[in-house]
C-alpha positions as CSV (number, residue, x, y, z in Angstrom):
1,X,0.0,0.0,0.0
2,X,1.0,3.6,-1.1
3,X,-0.9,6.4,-0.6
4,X,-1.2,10.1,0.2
5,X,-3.9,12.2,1.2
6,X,-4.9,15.3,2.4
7,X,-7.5,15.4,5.9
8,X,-8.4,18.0,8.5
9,X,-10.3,21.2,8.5
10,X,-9.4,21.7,4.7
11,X,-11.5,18.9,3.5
12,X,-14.1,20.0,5.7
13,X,-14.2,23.2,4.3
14,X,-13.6,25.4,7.3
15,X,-9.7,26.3,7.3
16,X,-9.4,29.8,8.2
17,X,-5.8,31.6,9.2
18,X,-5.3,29.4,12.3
19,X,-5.7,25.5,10.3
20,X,-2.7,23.7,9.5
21,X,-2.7,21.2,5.9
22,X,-2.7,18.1,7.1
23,X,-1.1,15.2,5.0
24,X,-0.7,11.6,5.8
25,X,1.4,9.2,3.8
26,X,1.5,5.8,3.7
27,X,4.1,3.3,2.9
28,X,7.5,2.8,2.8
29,X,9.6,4.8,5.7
30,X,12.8,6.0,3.2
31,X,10.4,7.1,0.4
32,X,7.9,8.1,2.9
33,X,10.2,10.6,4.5
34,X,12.0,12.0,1.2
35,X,8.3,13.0,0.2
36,X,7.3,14.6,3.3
37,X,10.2,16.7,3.1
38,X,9.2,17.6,-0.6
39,X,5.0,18.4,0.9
40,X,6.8,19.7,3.7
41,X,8.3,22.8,1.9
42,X,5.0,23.3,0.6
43,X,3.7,23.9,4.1
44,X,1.6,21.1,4.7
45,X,2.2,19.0,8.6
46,X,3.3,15.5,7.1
47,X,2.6,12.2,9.6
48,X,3.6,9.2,8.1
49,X,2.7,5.5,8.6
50,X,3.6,2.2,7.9
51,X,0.7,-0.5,6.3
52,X,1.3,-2.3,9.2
53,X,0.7,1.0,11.7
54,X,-2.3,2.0,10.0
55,X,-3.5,-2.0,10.5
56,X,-2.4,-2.1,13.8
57,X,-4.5,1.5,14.9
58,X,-7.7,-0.4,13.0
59,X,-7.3,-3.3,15.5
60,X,-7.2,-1.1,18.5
61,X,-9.8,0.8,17.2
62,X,-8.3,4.1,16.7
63,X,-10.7,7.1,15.7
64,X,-8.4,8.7,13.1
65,X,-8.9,5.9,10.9
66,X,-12.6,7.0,10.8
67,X,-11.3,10.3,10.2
68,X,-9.5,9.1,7.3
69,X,-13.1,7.1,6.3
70,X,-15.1,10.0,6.9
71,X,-13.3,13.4,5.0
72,X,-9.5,12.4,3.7
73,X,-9.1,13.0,0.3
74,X,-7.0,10.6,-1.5
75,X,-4.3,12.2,-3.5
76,X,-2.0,9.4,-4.8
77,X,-3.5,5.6,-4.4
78,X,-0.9,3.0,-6.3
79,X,-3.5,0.4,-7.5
80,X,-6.3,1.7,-5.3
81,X,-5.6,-0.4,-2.0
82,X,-5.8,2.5,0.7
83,X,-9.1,3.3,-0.6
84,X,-10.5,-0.1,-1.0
85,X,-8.8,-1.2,2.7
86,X,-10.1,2.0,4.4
87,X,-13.9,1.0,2.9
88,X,-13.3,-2.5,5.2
89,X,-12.8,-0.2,8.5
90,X,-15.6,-0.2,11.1
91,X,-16.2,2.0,13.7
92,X,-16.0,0.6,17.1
93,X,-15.8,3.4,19.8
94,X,-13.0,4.4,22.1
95,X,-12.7,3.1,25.3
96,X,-13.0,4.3,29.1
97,X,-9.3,3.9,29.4
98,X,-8.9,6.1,26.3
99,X,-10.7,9.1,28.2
100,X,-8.9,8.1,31.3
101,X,-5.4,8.7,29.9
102,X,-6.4,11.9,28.4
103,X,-8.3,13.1,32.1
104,X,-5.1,12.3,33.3
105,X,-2.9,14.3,30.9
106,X,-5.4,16.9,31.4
107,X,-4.7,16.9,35.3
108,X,-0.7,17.0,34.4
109,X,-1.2,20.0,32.6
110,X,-3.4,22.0,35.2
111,X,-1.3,21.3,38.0
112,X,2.2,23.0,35.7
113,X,2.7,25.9,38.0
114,X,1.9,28.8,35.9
115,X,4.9,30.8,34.1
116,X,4.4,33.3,31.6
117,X,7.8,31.5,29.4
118,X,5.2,28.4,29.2
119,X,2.1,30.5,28.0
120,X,2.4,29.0,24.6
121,X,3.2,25.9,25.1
122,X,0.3,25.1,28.1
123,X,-2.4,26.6,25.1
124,X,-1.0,24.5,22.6
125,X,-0.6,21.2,24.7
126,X,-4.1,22.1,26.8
127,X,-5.7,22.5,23.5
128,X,-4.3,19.4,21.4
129,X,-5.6,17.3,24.9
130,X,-9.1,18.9,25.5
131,X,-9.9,18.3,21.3
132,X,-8.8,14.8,21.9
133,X,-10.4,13.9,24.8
134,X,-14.0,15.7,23.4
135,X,-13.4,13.6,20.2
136,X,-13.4,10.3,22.3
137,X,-16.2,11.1,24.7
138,X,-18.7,12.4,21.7
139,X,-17.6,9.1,19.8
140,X,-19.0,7.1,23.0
141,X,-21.9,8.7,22.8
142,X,-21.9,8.1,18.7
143,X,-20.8,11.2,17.7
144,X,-18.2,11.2,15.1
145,X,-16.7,15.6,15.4
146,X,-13.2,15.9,14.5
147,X,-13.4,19.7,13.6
148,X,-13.9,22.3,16.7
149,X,-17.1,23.7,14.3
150,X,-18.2,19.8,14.6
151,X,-17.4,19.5,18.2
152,X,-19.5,22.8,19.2
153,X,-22.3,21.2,17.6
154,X,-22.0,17.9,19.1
155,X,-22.3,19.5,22.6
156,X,-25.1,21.3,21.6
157,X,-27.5,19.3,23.4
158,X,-25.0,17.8,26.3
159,X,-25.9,20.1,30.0
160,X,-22.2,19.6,30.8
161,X,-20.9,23.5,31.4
162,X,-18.1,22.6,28.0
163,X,-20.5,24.1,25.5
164,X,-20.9,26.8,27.2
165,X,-16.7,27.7,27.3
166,X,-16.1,26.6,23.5
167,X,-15.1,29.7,23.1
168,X,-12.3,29.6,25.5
169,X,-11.1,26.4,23.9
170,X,-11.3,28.1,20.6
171,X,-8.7,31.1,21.8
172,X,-6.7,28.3,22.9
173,X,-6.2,27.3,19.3
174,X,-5.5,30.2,18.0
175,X,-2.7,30.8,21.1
176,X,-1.5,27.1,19.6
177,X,-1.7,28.7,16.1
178,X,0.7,31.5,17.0
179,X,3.0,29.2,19.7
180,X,4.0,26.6,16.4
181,X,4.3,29.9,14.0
182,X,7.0,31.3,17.0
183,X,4.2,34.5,17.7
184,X,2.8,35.9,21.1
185,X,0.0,34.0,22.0
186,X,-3.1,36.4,21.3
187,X,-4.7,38.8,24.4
188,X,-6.8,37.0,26.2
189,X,-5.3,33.5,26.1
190,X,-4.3,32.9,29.4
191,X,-7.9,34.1,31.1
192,X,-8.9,31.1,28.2
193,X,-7.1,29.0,29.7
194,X,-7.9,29.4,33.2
195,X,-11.6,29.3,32.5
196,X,-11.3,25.9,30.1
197,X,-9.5,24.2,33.1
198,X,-11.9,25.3,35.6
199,X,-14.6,23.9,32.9
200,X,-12.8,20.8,32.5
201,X,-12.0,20.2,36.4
202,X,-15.7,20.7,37.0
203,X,-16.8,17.9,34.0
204,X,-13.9,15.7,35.3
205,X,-14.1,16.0,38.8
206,X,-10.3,17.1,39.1
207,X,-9.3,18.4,42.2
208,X,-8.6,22.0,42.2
209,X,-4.8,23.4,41.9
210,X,-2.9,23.1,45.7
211,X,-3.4,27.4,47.5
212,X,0.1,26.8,47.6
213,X,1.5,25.3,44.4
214,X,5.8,24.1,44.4
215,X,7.8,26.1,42.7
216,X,8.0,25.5,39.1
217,X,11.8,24.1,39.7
218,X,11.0,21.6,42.1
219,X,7.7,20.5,40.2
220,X,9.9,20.4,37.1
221,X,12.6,17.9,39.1
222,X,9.7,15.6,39.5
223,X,8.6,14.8,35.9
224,X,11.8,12.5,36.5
225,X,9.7,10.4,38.9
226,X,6.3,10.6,37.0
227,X,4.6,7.7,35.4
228,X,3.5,9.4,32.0
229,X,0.4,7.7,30.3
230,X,2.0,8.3,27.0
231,X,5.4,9.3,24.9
232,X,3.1,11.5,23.2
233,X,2.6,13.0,27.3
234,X,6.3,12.3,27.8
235,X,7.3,14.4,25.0
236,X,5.4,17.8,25.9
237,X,6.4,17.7,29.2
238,X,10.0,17.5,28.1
239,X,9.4,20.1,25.5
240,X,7.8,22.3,28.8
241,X,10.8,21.9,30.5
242,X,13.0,23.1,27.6
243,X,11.3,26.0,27.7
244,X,12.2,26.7,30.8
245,X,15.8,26.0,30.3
246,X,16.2,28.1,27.1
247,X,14.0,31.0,28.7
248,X,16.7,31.2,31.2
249,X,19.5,31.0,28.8
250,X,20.4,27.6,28.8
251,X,21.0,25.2,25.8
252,X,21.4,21.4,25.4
253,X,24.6,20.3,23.5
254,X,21.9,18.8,21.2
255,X,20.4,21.4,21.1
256,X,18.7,21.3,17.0
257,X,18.2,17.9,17.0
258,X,16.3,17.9,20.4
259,X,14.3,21.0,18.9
260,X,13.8,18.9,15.9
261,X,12.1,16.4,17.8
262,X,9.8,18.1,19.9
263,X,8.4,20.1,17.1
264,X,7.5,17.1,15.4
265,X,5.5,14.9,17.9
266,X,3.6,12.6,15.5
267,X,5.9,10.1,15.8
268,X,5.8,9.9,19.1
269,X,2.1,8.0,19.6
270,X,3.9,4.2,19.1
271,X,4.7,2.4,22.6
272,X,8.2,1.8,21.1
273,X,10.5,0.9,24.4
274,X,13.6,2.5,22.5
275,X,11.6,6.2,22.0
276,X,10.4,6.0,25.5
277,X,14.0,5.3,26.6
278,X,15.4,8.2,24.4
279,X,13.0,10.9,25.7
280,X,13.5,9.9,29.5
281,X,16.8,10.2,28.8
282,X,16.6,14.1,27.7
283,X,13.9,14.5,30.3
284,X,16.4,14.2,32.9
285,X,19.4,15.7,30.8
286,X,16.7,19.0,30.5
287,X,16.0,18.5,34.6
288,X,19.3,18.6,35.2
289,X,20.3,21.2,32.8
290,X,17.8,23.6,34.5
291,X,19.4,21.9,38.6
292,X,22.7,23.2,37.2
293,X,23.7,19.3,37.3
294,X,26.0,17.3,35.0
295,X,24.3,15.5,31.9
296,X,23.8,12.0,31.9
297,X,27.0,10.7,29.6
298,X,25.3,7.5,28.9
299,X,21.8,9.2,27.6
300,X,20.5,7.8,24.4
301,X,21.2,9.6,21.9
302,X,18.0,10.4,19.3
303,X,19.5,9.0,15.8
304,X,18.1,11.9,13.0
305,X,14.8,13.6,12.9
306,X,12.5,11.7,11.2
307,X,9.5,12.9,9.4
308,X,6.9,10.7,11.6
């Protein structure tokens, strides 16, 4: 199977300023990643994915393949296999463990002490979550929304409070907008933000942030010791605590390629033992860049910057 095609809000017809082109390719990984970096300098955001990935999310039941069923257009299809195979894909809807993990991540990021150097990065991360999480918990309820416009409508007729803050949720994406396009979040985000937590904490039942939270420094030493639900999780907290480090001047030797990385988290959503071990391993180079402690000599090293 070979295939490329196009998703997201552009295929639904609602891109505005804020939207980013969405592109997945299938097949091989070498001629995969030379033509992402070709769609790439076109501005699309390129994942990539094995046949065998894309096989494996259908078993587990993964939503973006309806996603792909529902509104991908198919832009390359060598002997037509991606469309036929996608045709084969029933819907079977996430599971409570799903929502769990992304309650949980949700929790991580409300208790991040608040600095303004992680403004950004809390919007962008807050926001990705909160759209996930929404996506699984309409699909429960048979609800396929992948777009915010489709989201809105699909808590239309839910008494939860969440319909009631879209708006908030909707600044956050365009603070997330201007965080990945290097630009101050817009006016406004942060009183988004606040009021989408305290919106989600009430739907959740999360407990409220401690009167007295730790310093960010000390809660920042702890990711060391934290169980994350995810790499995906893994990887923004690390990309948090890089912030941190560079908004006080300080720069890992690896510097690009760990940039590299963090700015490309897509392929970061596989349980792979060696990416988990890579990232822990900058996790607490990053920790003890910002403790003014020596790096860990024997860290794995992350081998290139692939395109997914």
């Amino acid at each position: 199977m070979f295939a490329v095609a196009e998703f997201g809000s552009t295929c639904r017809q609602s891109s505005d300023s804020h939207s980013d082109k969405d592109l997945l390719i299938i097949g091989d990984r070498e001629l995969s990643k030379r033509l992402a970096n070709r769609y790439k300098q076109q501005g699309y955001s390129v994942s990539t994915l094995t046949q065998s990935q894309l096989v494996r999310m259908q078993h587990r039941g993964s939503l973006f393949i309806q996603h792909l069923r529902t509104e991908a257009h198919v832009q390359l299809d060598v002997d037509s296999a991606f469309s036929r195979w996608i045709q084969t894909c029933e819907y079977s809807p996430p599971t409570i463990a799903e929502l769990w993990r992304c309650r949980n991540t949700i929790k991580l990021i409300d208790q991040w002490p608040r600095d303004s150097a992680l403004e950004g990065w809390r919007s962008d991360f807050l926001y990705c979550v909160s759209r996930d999480f929404l996506i699984k918990w309409l699909a429960r309820r048979g609800v396929l929304a992948f777009g915010l416009e489709d989201i809105e409508r699909g808590l239309g007729g839910e008494n939860n409070g969440l319909a009631a803050n879209i708006g908030d949720l909707a600044l956050l994406r365009e603070a997330k907008a201007a965080y990945r396009d290097g630009q101050p979040v817009p006016n406004g985000a942060g009183e988004a933000m606040e009021e989408w937590c305290a919106a989600l904490r009430s739907f959740l039942k999360l407990p409220e942030p401690p009167r007295a939270p730790p310093s960010l420094d000390k809660y920042i030493a702890g990711l060391s010791r934290r169980q994350f639900s995810s790499n995906y999780e893994r990887l923004r907290s690390l990309e948090g605590a890089y912030k941190i480090a560079t908004s006080r001047g300080m720069q890992h030797p690896s510097h690009d390629l760990l940039t590299c990385h963090i700015l490309q988290p897509n392929g970061y959503g596989s349980s792979q033992a060696r990416k988990a071990a890579q990232m822990y391993a900058y996790l607490c180079d990053v920790l003890n860049l910002i403790a003014n402690k020596p790096l860990n000599p024997t860290a794995y090293p992350l081998r290139g910057c692939a395109a997914g």
